[in-house]
N, C-alpha and C positions, 0 to 999 in steps of 0.2 A: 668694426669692419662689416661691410655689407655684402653678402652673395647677390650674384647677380643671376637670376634665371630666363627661358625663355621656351614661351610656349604657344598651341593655337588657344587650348581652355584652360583659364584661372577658375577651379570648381571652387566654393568657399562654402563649406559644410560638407560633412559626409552622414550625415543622416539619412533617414531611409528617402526621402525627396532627391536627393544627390547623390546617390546610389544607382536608385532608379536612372536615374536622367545620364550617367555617367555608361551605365550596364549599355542599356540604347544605340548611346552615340560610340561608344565600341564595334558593336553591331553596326550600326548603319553608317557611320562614315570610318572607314578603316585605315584612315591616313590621319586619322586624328591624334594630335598630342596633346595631353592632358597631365594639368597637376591638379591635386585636391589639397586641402586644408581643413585641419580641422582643430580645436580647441583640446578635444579630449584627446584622449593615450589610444582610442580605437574607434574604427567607426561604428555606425550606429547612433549619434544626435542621442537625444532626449532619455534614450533606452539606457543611455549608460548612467543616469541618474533618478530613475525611476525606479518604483517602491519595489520589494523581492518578488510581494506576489504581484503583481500586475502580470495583463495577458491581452491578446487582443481582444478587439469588441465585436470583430469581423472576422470572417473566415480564413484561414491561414493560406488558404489557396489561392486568393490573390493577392498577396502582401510579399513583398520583398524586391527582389528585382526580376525585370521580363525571362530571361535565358536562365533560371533558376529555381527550382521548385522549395517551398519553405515545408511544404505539410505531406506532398505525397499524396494528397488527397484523401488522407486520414481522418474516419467518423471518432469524436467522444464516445466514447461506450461508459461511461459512468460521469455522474454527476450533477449538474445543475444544465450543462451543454449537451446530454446524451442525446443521442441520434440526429446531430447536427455536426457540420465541418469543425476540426478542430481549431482551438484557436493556442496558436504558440505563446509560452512562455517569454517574459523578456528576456531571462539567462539563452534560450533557445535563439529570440531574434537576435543579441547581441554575437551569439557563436557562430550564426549564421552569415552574418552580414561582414566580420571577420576572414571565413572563408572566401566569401566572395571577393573582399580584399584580396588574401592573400593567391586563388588559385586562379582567377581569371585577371582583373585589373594588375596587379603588381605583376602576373606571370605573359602580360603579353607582353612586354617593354614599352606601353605606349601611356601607362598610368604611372604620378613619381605621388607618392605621400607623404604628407608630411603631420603627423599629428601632435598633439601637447604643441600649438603655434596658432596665435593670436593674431587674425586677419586684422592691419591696421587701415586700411584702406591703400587706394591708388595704387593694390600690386603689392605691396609690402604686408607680409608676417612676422611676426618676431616669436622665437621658440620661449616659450614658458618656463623652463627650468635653465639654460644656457644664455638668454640674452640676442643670442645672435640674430641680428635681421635676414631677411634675403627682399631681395627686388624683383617682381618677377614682372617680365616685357611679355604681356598678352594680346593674342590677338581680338578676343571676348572674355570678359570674368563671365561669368554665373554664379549669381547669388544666393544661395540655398538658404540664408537665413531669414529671409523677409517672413517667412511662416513661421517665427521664433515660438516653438514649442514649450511653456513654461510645466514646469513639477512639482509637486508639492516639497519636495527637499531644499529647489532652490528659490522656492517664491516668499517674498515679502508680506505678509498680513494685511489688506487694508484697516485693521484693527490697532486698537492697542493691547498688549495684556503682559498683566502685573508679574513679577518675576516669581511670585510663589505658586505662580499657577501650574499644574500638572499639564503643561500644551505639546502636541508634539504632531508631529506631518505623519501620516498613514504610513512613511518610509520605517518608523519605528515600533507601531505595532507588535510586529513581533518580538521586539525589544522588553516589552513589558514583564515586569515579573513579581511585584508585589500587587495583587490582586485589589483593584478601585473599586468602589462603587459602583459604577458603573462606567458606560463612555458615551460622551456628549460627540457627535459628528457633524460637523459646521460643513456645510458645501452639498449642493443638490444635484451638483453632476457627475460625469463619473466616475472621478475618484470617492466621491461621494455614497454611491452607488459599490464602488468595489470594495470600497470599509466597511459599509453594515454587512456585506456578501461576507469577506473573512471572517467578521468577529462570528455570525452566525454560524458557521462553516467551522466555528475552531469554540463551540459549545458555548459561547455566550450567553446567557439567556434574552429572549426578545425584549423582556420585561427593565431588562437593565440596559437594556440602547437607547439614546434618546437622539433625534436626526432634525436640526436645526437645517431649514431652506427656506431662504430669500423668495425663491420665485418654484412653481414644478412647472416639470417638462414634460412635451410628447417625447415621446419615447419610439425608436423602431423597431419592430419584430422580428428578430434575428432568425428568425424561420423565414423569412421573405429574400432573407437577401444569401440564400446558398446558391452556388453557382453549379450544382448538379442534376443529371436530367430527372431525377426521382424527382428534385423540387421542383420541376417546372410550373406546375401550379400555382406553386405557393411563389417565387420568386419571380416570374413573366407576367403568371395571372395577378398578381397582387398590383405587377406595375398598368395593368390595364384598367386594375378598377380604382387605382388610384387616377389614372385619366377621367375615369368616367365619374367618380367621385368630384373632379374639381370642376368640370365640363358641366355637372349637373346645378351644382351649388350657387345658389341667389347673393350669398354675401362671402367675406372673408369665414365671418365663424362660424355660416353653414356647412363650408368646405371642411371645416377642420372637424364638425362634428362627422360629415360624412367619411374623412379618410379614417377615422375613429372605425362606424357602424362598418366596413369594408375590410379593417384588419391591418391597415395602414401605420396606424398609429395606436401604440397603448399610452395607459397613463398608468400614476402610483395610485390615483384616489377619485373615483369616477366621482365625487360631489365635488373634488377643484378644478376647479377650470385652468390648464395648463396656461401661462403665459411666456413662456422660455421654449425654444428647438435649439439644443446644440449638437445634435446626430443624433444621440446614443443609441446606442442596441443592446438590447436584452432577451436575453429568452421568457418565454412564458411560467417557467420552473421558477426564475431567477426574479419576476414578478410576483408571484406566490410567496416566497419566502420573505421578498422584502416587506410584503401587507401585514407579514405578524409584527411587524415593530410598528405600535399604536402610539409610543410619543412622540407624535410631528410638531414641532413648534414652526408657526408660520407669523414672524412678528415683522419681515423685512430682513435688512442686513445689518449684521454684527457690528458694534462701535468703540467696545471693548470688554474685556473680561479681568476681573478679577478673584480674589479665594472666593469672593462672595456671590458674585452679581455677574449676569451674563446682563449686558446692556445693550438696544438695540438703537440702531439712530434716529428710530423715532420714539424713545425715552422710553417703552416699555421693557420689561427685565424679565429675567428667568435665574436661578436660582443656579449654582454649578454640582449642588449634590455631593461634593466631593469628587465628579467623575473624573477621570483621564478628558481632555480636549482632544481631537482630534482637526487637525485643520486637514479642510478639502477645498480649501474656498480656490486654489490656484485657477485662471481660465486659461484654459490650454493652449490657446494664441495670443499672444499680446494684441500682436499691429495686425489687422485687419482693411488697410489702409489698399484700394486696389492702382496697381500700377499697370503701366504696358509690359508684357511679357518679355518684348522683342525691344530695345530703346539705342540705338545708337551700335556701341562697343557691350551693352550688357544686357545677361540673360535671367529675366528673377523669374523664376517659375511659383507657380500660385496653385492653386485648384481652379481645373478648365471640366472636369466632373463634377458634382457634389458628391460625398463624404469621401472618393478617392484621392489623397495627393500622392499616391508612389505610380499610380496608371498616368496621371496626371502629368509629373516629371519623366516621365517614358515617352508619353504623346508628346511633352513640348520637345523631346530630344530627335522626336523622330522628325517632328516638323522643321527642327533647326539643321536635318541631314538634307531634307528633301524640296523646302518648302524656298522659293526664292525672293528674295524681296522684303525688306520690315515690314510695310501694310499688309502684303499679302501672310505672313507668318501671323500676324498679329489677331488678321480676320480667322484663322482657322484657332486662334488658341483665347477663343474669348473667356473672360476672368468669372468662374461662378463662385457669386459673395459665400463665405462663410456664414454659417445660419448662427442666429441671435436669438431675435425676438422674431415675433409672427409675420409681420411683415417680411423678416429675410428670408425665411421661407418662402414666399413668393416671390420675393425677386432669384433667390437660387434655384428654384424648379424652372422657372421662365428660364434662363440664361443654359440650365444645364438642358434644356429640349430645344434652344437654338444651337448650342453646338451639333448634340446630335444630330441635328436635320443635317448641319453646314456638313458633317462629314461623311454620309451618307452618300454627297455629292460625288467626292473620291476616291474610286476604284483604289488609286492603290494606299490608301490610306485604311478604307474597308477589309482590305486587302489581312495587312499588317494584324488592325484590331480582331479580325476572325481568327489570329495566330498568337494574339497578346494573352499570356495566361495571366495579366493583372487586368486587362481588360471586364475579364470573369463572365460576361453574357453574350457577348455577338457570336463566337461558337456554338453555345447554347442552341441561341436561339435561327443559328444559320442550318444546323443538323435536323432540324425540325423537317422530316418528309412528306409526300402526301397524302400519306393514309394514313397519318397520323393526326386525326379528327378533329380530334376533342384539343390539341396543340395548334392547329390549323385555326380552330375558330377563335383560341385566347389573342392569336398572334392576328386576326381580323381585329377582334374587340381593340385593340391595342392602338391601331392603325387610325378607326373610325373613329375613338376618341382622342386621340393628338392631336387632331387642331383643334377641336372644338374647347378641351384643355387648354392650350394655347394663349386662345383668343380670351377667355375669362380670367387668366392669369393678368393679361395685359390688363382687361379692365377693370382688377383689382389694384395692381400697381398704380 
């Protein structure tokens, strides 16, 4: 037997993407009825399958949903993050985003949940543990999974390896308890990045980590991107001289050395030349510690492993040591595939910022309260690609300074983002007075290098 439901929004995911987007259209359209969907027992997406210790990469202060604070605006005072924004725990994000379930969405009457239920398409769910369908008669689905967030717990190897091998996903880590050799860490991003961070963190020695990576990354300075006015410097200035860094630059990998020489960008090993950007953020602490681990094997990607032999797909090998493996290779987005926002009956939210998608799903919800018309919805929420390779870094910096400009346009869009605390800089940088000089001239420099930015992005592309 099939229930039948009926609503204006079919949400499908409740991840922090559809959290966000949901929290929004609360707020700004008040007549709206919503159901969500979700696969797990709670919300929260990806959080609820990710490793113990994971944490944000970004400041807690603008993560979670708009009408919500996650951090309080709380400094680390110890650690590898000390004297920067805290960054939450995922038992923290998972409690959090719970709450938000249960005290605002479930508690207005206009959200119905339904979780442990497997969206089949066309409207229909079927519960996970009971069978039963339901049909639900929408007036818009929104798609929250097209960003399909993979983890190391539940990702697939493109490798093969032998069943005597000691392999396990970061998620078990702290599982370990008869003490290896060593541990072999396969994957350069970062979960990558937050395995050699634990084992060191939890007395490892450096000498017994070995960090298998495919391709290195630029890397972004997690001091650049605090949304508080002490950083102003360091997070508005940074983004000026990163205009004036690309504005200046003769080719593609002049630019990237200059966003380097600026502060823009760090690397793991000033003699390689990065050829991979998938965001990441790290602190400067958090950089130092990783440089004591001197075994980088840099042979390409993994083809398999067994007791013996780490084999690479272009037939070079590396010896297993007896270590623990470590898989990190999962990439954190499968489909990368860019669709229209706005299409017909359905709402797929994407990243219309670079590296934010929870401000992202907030913007597109506000747009879908306010904004009339598919094309015109469509022209405000244009799609900034997920970074890759170096290339996509140019095309996501181009597309993430034409939104900008496009919303710029609308007062009350401006409006809104001066009050968005996922937003994280347009208050910032709107409090700026004028005697305040030395903020006056970064916020000039800023101005005088965005188009000139711009324009060489383009003739890069």
């Amino acid at each position: 037997m099939t229930n039948t439901l009926k609503t204006d929004y079919l949400v499908v995911g409740s991840g922090a993407v559809g959290m966000a987007f949901v929290d929004t259209l609360l707020d700004e359209k008040p007549d709206a009825d919503i159901i969500m969907v979700d696969r797990f027992a709670k919300p929260g997406g990806h959080w609820n399958s990710a490793y113990p210790f994971v944490t944000l990469h970004q400041p807690s202060a603008f993560y979670g949903v708009n009408s919500r604070e996650l951090s309080q605006g709380l400094t680390d005072e110890t650690g590898l993050n000390k004297g920067l924004g805290d960054l939450a725990t995922g038992a923290e994000i998972l409690a959090y985003f719970d709450s938000v379930m249960r005290q605002k969405f479930l508690a207005s009457g206009r959200v119905r949940f339904f979780p442990l239920s497997d969206y089949q398409g066309d409207g229909v769910f079927q519960h996970s543990l009971t069978g039963a369908k339901t049909d639900v008669a929408a007036a818009k689905i929104v798609d929250c999974t097209h960003l399909d967030t993979t983890v190391p717990s539940t990702h697939t190897p493109n490798f093969t390896v032998a069943d005597d091998v000691r392999f396990m996903p970061l998620n078990n880590l702290p599982l370990v308890k008869d003490a290896p050799s060593g541990f072999t860490v396969v994957g350069g991003g970062k979960t990558g990045i937050d395995a050699i961070l634990w084992l060191l963190e939890n007395a490892v020695p450096a000498k017994n980590i070995r960090w298998i990576k495919s391709r290195d990354a630029w890397l972004i300075n997690r001091k650049n991107t605090q949304p508080f006015p002490e950083f102003f410097e360091d997070s508005i200035g940074n983004q000026a001289s990163m205009f004036e860094a690309i504005a200046g630059a003769n080719s593609k990998a002049d630019m990237f050395d200059r966003l380097e020489d600026c502060g823009y960008f760090l690397r793991l090993d000033t003699t390689v030349r990065p050829t991979m950007f998938h965001g990441a953020t790290i602190s400067e602490p958090e950089l130092a510690v990783l440089r004591t681990v001197k075994d980088v094997v840099r042979k390409g990607r993994v083809a398999s492993i067994d007791a013996n032999t780490i084999t690479f797909t272009n037939g070079r090998t590396e010896p297993t040591l007896g270590h623990v493996i470590v898989d990190c290779s999962a990439s954190a987005i499968k489909d990368n595939v860019i669709k229209p926002v706005f299409q017909d009956n359905v709402i797929t939210p994407q990243t219309v910022r670079s590296y934010q998608p929870v401000f992202s799903g907030a913007m597109i919800a506000w747009v879908e309260a306010h904004v009339d018309g598919e094309a015109s919805k469509n022209a405000m929420t244009g799609v900034v690609p997920l970074p890759d390779d170096l290339d996509a870094f140019v095309r996501m910096t181009a597309a993430n300074m034409m939104n900008q400009a496009l919303w710029g346009q609308n007062k009350a869009l401006r409006n809104w983002m001066r009050n968005s605390r996922l937003d994280g800089f347009s208050k910032l940088v709107s409090g700026v007075s004028e005697d305040e000089t030395e903020k006056v001239d970064i916020l000039k420099r800023l101005r005088a290098a965005a188009m000139p930015a711009m324009a060489k992005l383009q003739s890069f592309m």
